[in-house]
N, C-alpha and C positions, 0 to 999 in steps of 0.2 A: 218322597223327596230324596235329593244325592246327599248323604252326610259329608259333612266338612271335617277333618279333623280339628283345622285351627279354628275354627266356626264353634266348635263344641269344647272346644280346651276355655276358648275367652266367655263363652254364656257358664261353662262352672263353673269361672274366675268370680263371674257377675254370682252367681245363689249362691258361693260361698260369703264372698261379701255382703248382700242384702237381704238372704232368706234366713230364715231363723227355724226352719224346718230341719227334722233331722231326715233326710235324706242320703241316700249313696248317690251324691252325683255323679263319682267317676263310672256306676254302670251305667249310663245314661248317655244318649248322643241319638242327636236329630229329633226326629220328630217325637220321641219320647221327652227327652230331654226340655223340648217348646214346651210339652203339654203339664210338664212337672212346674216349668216356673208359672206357668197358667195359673195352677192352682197355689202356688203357696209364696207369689209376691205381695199380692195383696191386692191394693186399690191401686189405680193406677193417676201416675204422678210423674210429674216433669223430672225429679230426680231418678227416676227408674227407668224412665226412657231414654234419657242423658245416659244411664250407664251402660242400659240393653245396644245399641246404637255405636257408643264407643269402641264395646270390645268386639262388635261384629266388623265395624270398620275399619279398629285398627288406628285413629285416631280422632280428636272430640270434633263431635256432631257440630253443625252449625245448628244455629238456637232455634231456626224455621223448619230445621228439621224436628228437633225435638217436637218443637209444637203437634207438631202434625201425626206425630206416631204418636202421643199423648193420645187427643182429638180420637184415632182409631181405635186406641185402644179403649177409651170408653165405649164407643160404639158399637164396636164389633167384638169385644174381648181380647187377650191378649197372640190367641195363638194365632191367629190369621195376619193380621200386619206382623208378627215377629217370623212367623213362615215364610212371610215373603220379602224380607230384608234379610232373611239366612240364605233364600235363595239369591234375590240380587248380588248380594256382597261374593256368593259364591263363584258367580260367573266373571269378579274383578277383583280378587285376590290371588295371588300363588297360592299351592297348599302348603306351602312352608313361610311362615313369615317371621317376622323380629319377634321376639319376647315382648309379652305383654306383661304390664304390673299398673294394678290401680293404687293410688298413693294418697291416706290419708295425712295426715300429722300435718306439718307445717312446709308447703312446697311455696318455693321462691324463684322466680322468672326473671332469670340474668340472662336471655340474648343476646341482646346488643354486646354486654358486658364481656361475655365468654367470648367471642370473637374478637375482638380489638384488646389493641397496646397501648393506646391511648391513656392518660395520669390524669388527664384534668376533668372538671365537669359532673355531668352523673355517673361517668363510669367507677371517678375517687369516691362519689357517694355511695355507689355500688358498692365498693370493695371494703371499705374501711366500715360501714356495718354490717355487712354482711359475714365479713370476717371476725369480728365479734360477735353475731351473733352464734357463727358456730362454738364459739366458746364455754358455751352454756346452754346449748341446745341442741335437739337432734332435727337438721334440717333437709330435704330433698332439694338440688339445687336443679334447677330444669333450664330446656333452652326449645325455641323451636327449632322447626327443620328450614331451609333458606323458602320455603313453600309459608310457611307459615299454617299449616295445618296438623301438625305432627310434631307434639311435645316427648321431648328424650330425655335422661337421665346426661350429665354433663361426661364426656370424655377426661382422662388427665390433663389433656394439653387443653381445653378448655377449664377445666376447676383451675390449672396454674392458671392462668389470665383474671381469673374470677377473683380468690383467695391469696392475699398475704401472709408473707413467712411465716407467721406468729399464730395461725388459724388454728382452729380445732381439725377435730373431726365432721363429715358428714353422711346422711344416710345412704346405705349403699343399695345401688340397683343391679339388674342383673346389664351385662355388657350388651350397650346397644338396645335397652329394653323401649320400648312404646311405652310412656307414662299418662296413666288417663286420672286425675283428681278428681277424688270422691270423698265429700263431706270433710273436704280438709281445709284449716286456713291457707288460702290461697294469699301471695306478696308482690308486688310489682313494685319493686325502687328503678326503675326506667320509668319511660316514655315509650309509646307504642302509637306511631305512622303509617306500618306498611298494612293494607286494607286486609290483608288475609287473617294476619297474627288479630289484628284488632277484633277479628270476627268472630275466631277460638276463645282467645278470650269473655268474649262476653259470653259466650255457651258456658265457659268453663266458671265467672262467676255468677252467672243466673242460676246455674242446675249443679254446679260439682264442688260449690265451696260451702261449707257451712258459716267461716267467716272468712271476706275478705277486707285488706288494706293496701295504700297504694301510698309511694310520695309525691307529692304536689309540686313539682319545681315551677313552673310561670304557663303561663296563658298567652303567650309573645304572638302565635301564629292568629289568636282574635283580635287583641289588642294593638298589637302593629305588625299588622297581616302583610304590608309591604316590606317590611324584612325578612320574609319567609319562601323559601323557594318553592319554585313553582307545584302546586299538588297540595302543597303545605297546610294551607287554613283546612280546605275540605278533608283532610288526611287528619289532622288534629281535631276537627268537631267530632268525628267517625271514634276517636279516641276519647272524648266528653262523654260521648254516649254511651259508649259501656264502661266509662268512669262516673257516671251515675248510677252503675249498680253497686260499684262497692259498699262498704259497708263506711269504712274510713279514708280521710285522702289530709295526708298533713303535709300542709307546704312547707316549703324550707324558710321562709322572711315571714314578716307581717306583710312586707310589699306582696308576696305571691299571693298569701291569706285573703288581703283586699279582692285578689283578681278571681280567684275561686271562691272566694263568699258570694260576689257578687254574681259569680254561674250559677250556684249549687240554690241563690235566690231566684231566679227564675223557671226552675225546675216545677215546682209546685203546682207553676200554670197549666203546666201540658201532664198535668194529673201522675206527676212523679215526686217520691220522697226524697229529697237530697241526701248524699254521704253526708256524716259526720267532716267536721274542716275542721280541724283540732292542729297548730301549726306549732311547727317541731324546730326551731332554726337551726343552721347549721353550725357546726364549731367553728374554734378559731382555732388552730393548730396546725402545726406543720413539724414534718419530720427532721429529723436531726444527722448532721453530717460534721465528720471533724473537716480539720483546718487541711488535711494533707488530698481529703477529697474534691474540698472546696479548691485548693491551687493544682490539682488534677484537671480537674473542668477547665478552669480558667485558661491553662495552657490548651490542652487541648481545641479549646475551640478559639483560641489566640485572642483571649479577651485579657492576658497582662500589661497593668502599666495604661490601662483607656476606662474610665469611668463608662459604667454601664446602664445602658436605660431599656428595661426589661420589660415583655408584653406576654402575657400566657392567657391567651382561648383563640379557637377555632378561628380562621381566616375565610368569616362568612360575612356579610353585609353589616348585619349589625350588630357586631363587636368594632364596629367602625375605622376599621385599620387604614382605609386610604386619607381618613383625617389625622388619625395616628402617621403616617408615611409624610404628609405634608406638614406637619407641625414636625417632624424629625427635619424635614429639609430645611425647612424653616432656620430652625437654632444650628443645620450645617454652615447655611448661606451668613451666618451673624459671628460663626468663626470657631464655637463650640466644641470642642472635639468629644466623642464619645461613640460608642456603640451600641447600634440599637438590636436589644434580640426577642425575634419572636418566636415562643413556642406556642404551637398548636398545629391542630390536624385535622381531619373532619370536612374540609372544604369545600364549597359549591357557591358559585356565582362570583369566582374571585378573580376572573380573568383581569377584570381592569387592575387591580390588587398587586397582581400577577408581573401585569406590564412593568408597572410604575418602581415594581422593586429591584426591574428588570433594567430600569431607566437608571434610580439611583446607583446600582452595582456600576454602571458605566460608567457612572460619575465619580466612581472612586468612592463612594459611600459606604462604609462599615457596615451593611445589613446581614446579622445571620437569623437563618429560619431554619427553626428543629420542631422535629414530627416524631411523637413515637418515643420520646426517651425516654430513662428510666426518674424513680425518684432521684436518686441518687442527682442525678442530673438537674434536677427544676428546685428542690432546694438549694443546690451550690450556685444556684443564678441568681437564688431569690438575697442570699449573703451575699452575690458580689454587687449586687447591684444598688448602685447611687440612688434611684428612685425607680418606681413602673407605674406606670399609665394604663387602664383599664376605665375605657370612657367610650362603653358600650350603650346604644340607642335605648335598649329594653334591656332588664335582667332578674330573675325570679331571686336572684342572694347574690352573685358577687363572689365567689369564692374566692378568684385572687387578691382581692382588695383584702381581706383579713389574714390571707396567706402573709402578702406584703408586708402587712402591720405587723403582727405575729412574728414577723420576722426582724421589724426593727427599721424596715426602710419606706419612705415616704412614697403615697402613690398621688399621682393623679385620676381624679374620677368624675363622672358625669354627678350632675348636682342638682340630683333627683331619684324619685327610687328608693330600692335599697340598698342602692351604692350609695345614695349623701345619709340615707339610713346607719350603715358599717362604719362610714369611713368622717366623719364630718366631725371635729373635735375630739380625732380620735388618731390623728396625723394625717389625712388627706388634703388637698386642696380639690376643692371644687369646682369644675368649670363646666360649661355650657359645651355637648360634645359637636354640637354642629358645628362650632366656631374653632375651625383648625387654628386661629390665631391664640385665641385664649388658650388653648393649649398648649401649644407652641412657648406661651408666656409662663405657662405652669412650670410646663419642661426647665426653659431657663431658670428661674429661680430655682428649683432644685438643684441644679447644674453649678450654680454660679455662687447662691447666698449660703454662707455655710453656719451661719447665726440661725436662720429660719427654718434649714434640715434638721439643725438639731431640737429645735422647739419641737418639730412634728416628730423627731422618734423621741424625744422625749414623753409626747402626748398617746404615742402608740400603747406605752405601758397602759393607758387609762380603759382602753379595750377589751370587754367581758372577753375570758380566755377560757368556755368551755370546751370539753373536750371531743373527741370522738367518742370515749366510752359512755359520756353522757348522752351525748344525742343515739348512740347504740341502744342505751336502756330508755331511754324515752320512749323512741318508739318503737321499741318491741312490744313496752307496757301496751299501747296503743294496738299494736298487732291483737294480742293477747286478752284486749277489753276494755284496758283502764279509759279513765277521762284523764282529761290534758293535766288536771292536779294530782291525780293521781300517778301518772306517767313520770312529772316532776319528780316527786317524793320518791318514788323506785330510784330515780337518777341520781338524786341528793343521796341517797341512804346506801349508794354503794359504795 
């Protein structure tokens, strides 16, 4: 056979890591080399060909493969299927390639996260535990490649996106290295769509995690699958699936809990164990800006001297913004004066959205829309703003709704869920989000009753206000093993 160097560098990466022989691997290379781990891997097993597999490729095997070089190697012993994947690989690799590093301890999968500017949503979920947990931990932070088959170690200009000012430290890899998980707690606070990444994944927690956990935010694309763009429900089952093998998956509400108890119930049939559904909710906090930042924004985006009516998520179907647009025209047509602003980003399907803000702007309507700000920016909205509306179809928590409150200003929300879960006797009004009238009537009264604003920030005090460092410790405990009471007690006891 032709020896490979990079061929022979990543199978000693692999007998350093797995064999327990004392061996000189580095005199070792090709067919020497095959016949050495032949004899001193052992029995042969889905983790060993998950790792043999990896560092011949260069990036984690799909799970079909693994299977199948398992299969062989019972069969045949190990050095003839590992012979002939040194050779295939040989004929489609350069002999030079990226650094390899296989990576135990605790590796955490912020894709989405390291790419986008984005403040709201799972990406703040992202960053605000994740950033604690480097605080107290030594974490690998990974990402794929835009392929979805080839996990790396995070760039600068990605960790900045990822990690807040305040962060620790994390583990370091070599520049640009190929990272393959082996027997490490593997972490996923996203969501994962795109059909590649979801495949790696599941390779990677079937064969290369010892333990894995995931966050649970909502089941939106089974449960109302006609708010999901197109690709979206089968793109999300694809993601169930190998969110059945984790080990744990804690949603952020009891509302999401409900909707993953009720998958992780069905699993049983088709002769599978469920995760553990241990739910974690999310805080109620929001960041803090003085007064001179707060009339910084305000100018700046010419909101002085015009009562504000604030909107923050995505301008996608169901965060239901064109019922939101017509409940704003609504209380224009009635004489109202105010400004309406929506932050978010992330969009698809918003063309009619699109038009209608396009219509009002003509009409001389106060509409701004921001994308991409910083904090700085979406708290000094959240103090100037008279009241915000968040009366979205479906939602796994609500994040703006406690953001709002948290902040002292009344919102309207849908009146159901875990929006009337957050926000119901707690300074919300309630309404029904189809009925752009009734909200439309929400709006006015906040607008107008200044007796009834102050009852509901009044009532906002009454709003459990944990924090981000608790839901940080929660569920790490959870990453780490605990049960949901013991997750608690770590939280409390910090």
């Amino acid at each position: 056979m032709i020896t490979r160097p990079v061929h022979d560098q990543g199978l000693r990466l692999a007998a350093r890591t797995a064999s327990s022989a004392s061996v000189d691997w580095e005199a070792l290379s090709g067919a020497r080399l095959i016949e050495a781990l032949s004899r001193d891997l052992g029995e042969p097993s889905h983790r060993l060909s998950y790792l043999l597999l990896s560092v011949l490729e260069r990036r984690v095997p799909l799970a079909a493969a693994v299977v199948d070089f398992t299969r062989q190697w019972r069969i045949e012993g190990l050095v003839q299927p590992l012979t002939a994947e040194y050779a295939k690989f040989s004929r489609s690799l350069p002999r030079r390639a990226r650094p390899l590093a296989i990576v135990g301890g605790v590796v955490v999968d912020v894709t989405d996260t390291s790419r986008s500017r984005f403040t709201t949503g799972i990406q703040r979920v992202a960053r605000e535990t994740v950033t604690r947990w480097t605080r107290d931990a030594e974490l690998t932070l990974a990402a794929w490649d835009p392929a979805g088959r080839t996990l790396h170690g995070l760039t600068d200009d990605e960790t900045s996106r990822v990690l807040l000012a305040d962060a620790g430290t994390v583990a370091p890899v070599p520049a640009g290295a190929v990272l393959i998980p082996f027997d490490a707690t593997f972490v996923l606070p996203e969501i994962t769509v795109a059909a590649a990444r979801t495949a790696s994944l599941r390779s990677v927690v079937r064969f290369g995690a010892r333990r894995s956990a995931a966050i649970g935010f909502d089941c939106i694309p089974v449960t109302t699958s006609e708010t999901s763009g197109p690709g979206m429900p089968g793109a999300f089952s694809e993601y169930l699936a190998m969110l059945s093998l984790v080990d744990v998956v804690a949603p952020i509400s009891s509302a999401a809990a409900t909707e993953y108890g009720g998958w992780a119930a069905m699993l049983p049939g088709a002769g599978l164990t469920p995760p553990r559904i241990e739910t974690v909710g999310l805080p109620s906090q929001v960041g803090s800006v003085d007064d001179a930042t707060v009339a910084r924004v305000r100018a700046q985006l010419g909101l002085t001297g015009t009562p504000v009516v604030l909107s923050v998520g995505s301008h996608e179907p169901r965060k239901n913004h064109l019922n939101l647009l017509v409940a704003a025209e609504l209380n224009w047509r009635r004489g109202h004066e105010f400004a309406l602003v929506l932050v978010g980003g992330n969009a698809w399907g918003d063309g009619e959205f699109q038009a209608m803000v396009s219509t009002l702007r003509r009409k001389g309507r106060p509409v701004t829309m921001l994308s991409g700000v910083d904090d700085d920016t979406v708290w000094s909205l959240y103090r100037s703003a008279r009241c915000t509306v968040f009366c979205s179809v479906n939602e796994g928590f609500g994040l703006p709704v406690v953001e709002s409150l948290v902040s002292s200003v009344p919102v309207v929300t849908s009146d159901f869920g875990s929006m009337r879960e957050l926000g119901e006797g707690h300074g919300a009004l309630v309404v029904d989000p189809h009925d752009p009238t009734a909200m439309s009537d929400a709006i006015e009264r906040l607008l107008t009753d200044d007796e009834l604003h102050a009852e509901l920030v009044a009532l906002s005090d009454s709003l459990p206000r944990p924090s981000w460092d608790d839901y940080a410790a929660r569920l790490w405990a959870l990453v780490a093993g605990a049960t949901a009471v013991e997750a608690s007690a770590t939280a409390e006891a910090r």
